[in-house]
N, C-alpha and C positions, 0 to 999 in steps of 0.2 A: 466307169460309171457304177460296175456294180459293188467294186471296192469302193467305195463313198457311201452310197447307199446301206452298205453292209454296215459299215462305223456309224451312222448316220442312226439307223433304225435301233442297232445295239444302245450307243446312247443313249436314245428316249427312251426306250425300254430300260432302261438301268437307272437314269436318273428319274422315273415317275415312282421308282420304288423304295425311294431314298428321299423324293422332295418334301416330304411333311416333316422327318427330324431335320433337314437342312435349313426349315424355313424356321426353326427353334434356336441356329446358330447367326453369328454375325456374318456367315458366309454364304450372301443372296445367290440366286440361282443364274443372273448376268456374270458374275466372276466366273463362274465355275465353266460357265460354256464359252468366252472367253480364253480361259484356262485352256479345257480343253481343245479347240480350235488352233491356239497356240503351239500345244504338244502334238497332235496328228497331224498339223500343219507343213511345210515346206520348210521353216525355221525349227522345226522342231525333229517327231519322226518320219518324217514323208509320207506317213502311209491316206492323209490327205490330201489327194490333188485334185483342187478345184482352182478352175479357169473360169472362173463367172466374171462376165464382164461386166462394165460398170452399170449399165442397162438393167440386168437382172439383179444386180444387187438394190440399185432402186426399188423395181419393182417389190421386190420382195417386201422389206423395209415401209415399202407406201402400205403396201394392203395387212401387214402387222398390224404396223402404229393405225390405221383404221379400222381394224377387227378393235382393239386393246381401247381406241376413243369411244367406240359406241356401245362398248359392253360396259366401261367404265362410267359415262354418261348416262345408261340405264338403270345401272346401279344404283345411282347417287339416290340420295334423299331429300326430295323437294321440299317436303315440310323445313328441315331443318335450315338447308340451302336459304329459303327464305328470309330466313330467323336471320340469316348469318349472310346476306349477298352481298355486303359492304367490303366483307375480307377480299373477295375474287374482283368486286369491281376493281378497287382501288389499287390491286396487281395487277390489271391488267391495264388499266385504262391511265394510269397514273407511274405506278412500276417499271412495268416494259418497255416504256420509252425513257425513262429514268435509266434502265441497265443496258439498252441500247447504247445510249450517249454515254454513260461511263464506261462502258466497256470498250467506244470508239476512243476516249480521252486514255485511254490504259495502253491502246493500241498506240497511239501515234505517242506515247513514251518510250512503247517496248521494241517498236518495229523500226527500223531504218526504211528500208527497203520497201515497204507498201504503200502506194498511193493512198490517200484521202478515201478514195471510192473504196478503196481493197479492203482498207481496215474498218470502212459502216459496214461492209457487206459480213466480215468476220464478225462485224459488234452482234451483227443481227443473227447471223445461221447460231453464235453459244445463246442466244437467248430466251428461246424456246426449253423449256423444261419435259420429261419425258414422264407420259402417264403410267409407262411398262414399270420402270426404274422406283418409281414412286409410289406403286405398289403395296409396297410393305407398309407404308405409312398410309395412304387413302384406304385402308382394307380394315387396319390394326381398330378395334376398339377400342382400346387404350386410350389411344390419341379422344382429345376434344373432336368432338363433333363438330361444331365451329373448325376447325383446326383442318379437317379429313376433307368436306365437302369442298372450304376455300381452295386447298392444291388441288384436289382434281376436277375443279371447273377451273382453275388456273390452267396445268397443265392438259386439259383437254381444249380449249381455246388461243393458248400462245404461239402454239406454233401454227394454226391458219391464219390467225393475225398478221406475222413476220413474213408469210410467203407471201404477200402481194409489197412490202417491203422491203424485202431480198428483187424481187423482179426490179421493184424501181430504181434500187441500184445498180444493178445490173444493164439496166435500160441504160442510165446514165453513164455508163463507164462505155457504152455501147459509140450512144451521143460523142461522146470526148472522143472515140476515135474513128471518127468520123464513119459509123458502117451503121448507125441506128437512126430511127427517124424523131422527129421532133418529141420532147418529152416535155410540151405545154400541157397542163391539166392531166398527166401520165399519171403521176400519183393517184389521183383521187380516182381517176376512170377502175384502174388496176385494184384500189381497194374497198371501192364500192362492188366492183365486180364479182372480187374473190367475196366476199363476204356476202354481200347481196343473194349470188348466186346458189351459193351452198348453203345458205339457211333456207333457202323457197325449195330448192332441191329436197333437204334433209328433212323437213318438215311437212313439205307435198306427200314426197312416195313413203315417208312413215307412217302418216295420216292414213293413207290407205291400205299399207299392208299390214298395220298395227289392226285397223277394225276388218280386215278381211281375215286376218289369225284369228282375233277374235271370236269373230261368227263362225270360223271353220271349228274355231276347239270345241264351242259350246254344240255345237251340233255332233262332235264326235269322229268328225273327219281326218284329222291331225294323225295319224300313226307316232308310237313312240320313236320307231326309228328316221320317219322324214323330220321329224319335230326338231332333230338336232340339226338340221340343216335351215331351220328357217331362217336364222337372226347371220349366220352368216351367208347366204345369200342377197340381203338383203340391205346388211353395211358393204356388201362388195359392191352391188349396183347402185348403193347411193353414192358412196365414193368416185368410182370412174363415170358416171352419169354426171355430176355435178364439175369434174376433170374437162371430161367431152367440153361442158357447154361454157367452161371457161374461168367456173369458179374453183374455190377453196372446197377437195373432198373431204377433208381433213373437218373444217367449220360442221361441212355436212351431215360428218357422220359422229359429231359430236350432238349436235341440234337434233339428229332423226335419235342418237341414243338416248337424249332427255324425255321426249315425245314417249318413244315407245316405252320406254320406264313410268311414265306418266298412265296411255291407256292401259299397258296391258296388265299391272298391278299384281293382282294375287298368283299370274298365270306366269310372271317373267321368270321367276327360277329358273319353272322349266323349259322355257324355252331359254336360256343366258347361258344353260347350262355346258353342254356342249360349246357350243362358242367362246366362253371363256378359254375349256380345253384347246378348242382348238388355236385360239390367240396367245395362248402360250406355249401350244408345241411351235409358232411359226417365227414367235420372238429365242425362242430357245434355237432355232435353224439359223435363224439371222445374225446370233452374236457368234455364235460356232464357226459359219463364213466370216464374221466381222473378225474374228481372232485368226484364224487360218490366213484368212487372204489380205486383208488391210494390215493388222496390227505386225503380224509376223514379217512383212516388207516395210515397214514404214520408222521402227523401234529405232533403228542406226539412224535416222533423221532427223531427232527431238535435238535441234540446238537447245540452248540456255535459254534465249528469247521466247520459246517454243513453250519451256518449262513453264517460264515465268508468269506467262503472259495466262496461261491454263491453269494456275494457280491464283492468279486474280478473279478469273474469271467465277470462278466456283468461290471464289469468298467475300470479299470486298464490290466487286460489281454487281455480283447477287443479293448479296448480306444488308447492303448497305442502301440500296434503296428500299428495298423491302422494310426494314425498319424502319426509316424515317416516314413512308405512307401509311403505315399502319398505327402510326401516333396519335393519342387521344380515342383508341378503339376498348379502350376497357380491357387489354390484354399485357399480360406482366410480359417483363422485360425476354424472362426466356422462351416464353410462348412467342414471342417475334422473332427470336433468335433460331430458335428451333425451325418456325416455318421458311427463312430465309435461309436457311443454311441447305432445308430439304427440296432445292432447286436441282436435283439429279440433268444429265444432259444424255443424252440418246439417240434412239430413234429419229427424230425429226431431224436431230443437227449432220445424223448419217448420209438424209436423204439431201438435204441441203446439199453437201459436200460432194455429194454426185452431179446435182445441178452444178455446182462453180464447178466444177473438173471437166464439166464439158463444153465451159466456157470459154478455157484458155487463155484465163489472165496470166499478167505476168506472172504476178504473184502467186498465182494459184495455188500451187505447191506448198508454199509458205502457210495461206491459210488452211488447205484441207491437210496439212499434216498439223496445224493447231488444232484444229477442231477434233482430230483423231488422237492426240495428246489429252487433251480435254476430255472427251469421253470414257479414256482409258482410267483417266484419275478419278472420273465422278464415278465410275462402275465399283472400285476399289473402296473410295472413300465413304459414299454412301451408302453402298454395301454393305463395309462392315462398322458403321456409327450406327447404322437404324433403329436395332434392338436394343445396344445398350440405352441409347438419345432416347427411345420411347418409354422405355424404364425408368429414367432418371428422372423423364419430364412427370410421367404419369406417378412418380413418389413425392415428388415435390408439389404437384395438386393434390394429391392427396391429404399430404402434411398441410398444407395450405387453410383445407376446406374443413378439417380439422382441429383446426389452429392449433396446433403442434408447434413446440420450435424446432427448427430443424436440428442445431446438437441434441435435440433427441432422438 
């Protein structure tokens, strides 16, 4: 334990001192812990030995990707968002179920072997985008504003979306053999539920500790050092609170992260501030194990199928609906390209992959080692396009709005 611990603390001490010229190169901070995970690992030099079972790699992974949604969420920019809420609609509500069903239609090309049920349930765990991964693009100025705000209320919303329709599949594969109960009206109960729930959740207990911080800052009560504990206390209890009562924490702690971006205004820096740190020392632990203990057993198992199908997934299933809904929106051809391509996969499709793993479908294997194929290539691929792709785009508006021609 304390060989781990030792690697573990070295690490973030090493790499917090190095992350600002890393984040100047095409080499995001998910490769590199990854990487390293990889090399200390059991595939690599052994000198990391982690036994975490699939249980705590969940956990872990859920309360990330929930620190990363509601700090991201409070972030955002409502004015702008406003100006520009047609981009996000129309991804999510039009999109997502467009790259659902082609990524189900890619499936039952690529796969032999997986039921109907096995390959909706894959279409759906890649189909959630990851707010960690995407990062570099929702943060960058560069990028349009339009551009920044759509992915991350996209990818702060798609993946509580897909958990109450990952369950309904599930439900159904349950049904078919014969050990779950009737799935009349399952759908809608399951996604009115998750959703229902975690917006009253996320928007209840924010409402109120948003104007209880309030009142406590203005009067002076707030200490600089409890201060940084506030915003994460407070996406951890709206997330399992909203878990508890059935719904989506994930919706929750995106909806409590707009709210509280909304009241608490001039004062959210400092309170985000910390919290941000700390949602990225926990995503920086998480891909570390994800490379150590996942990637480093799983790499000998990427059939061609495996390849192929993870290679669709990230282009043509993402790509290609995303364009077509975003047509007639007043945006050039590579501003659609761009945002369709910047579908990064993560965090949510990790945690997914923990749920089917404890499922024990046939297939199972088949799908959690695509989805671990998939990740591996968006961490690489979107990694290192980012900065050039934000370069490229933001010189070609520039040229644009200059009316420049471009051989010049």
């Amino acid at each position: 334990m304390y060989e781990n611990l030792l690697i573990l603390a070295a690490f973030i001490f090493l790499y917090s001192l190095v992350s600002g010229g890393l984040e100047r190169t095409p080499i995001n901070g998910a490769i590199v812990f990854i990487a390293f995970g990889l090399l200390m690992g059991p595939v690599g030099l052994g000198y990391l030995s982690l036994s975490l079972e699939a249980e705590g790699l969940r956990t872990l992974a859920e309360l990330t990707l929930a620190l990363v949604l509601f700090t991201d969420a409070a972030n955002a920019n409502l004015s702008v968002l406003k100006l520009n809420i047609r981009i996000p609609q129309r991804l999510l509500l039009i999109g997502l179920p467009l790259t659902i069903l082609l990524g189900f239609g890619a499936g039952v090309l690529v796969f032999d072997g997986l039921t109907l049920l096995e390959i909706a349930i894959l279409a759906t765990m890649l189909a959630p985008t990851d707010a960690a991964l995407g990062k570099a693009v929702v943060t960058n100025e560069s990028v349009p504003a339009n551009i920044r705000e759509g992915l991350n209320v996209e990818s702060g919303l798609n993946d509580g979306i897909c958990v109450p329709i990952l369950f309904v599949f599930l439900a159904l594969v349950a049904t078919a053999s014969g050990a779950g109960e009737d799935t009349h009206f399952l759908a809608l109960k399951l996604i009115a539920e998750e959703i229902g729930i975690g917006v009253v959740v996320g928007v209840g207990l924010t409402f109120i500790a948003a104007r209880l911080s309030k009142l406590c800052y203005n009067k002076g009560w707030v200490t600089d050092t409890w201060r940084q504990l506030t915003v994460i206390g407070l996406a951890v209890t709206i997330f399992v609170l909203a878990q508890i009562l059935g719904g989506s924490g994930f919706i929750a702690c995106f909806a409590g992260g707009m709210l509280f971006g909304a009241i608490a205004k001039q004062h959210k820096p400092k309170f985000l501030f910390a919290a941000e740190g700390t949602g990225d020392t926990m995503a920086l632990i998480t891909w570390v194990v994800f490379g150590a203990v996942v990637i480093g057993q799983t790499l000998a198992s990427f059939s061609w199928e495996i390849v192929v199908y993870s290679l669709l997934s990230l282009t043509i299933v993402r790509m290609l609906p995303v364009f077509l809904v975003l047509g007639g929106m007043n945006l050039r051809t590579d501003e659609k390209l761009f945002i369709g391509w910047f579908g990064p996969r993560g965090l949510a499709s990790v945690v997914f992959a923990v749920i089917v793993l404890h499922e024990h479908l046939p297939g199972g294997n088949t799908i959690v080692m695509t989805v671990v194929c998939t990740i591996l290539l968006s961490v690489i691929a979107h990694g290192l396009s980012a900065n050039p792709l934000i370069s490229g785009l933001t010189a070609r508006l520039q040229r644009s709005e200059a009316k420049i021609p471009a051989d010049k």
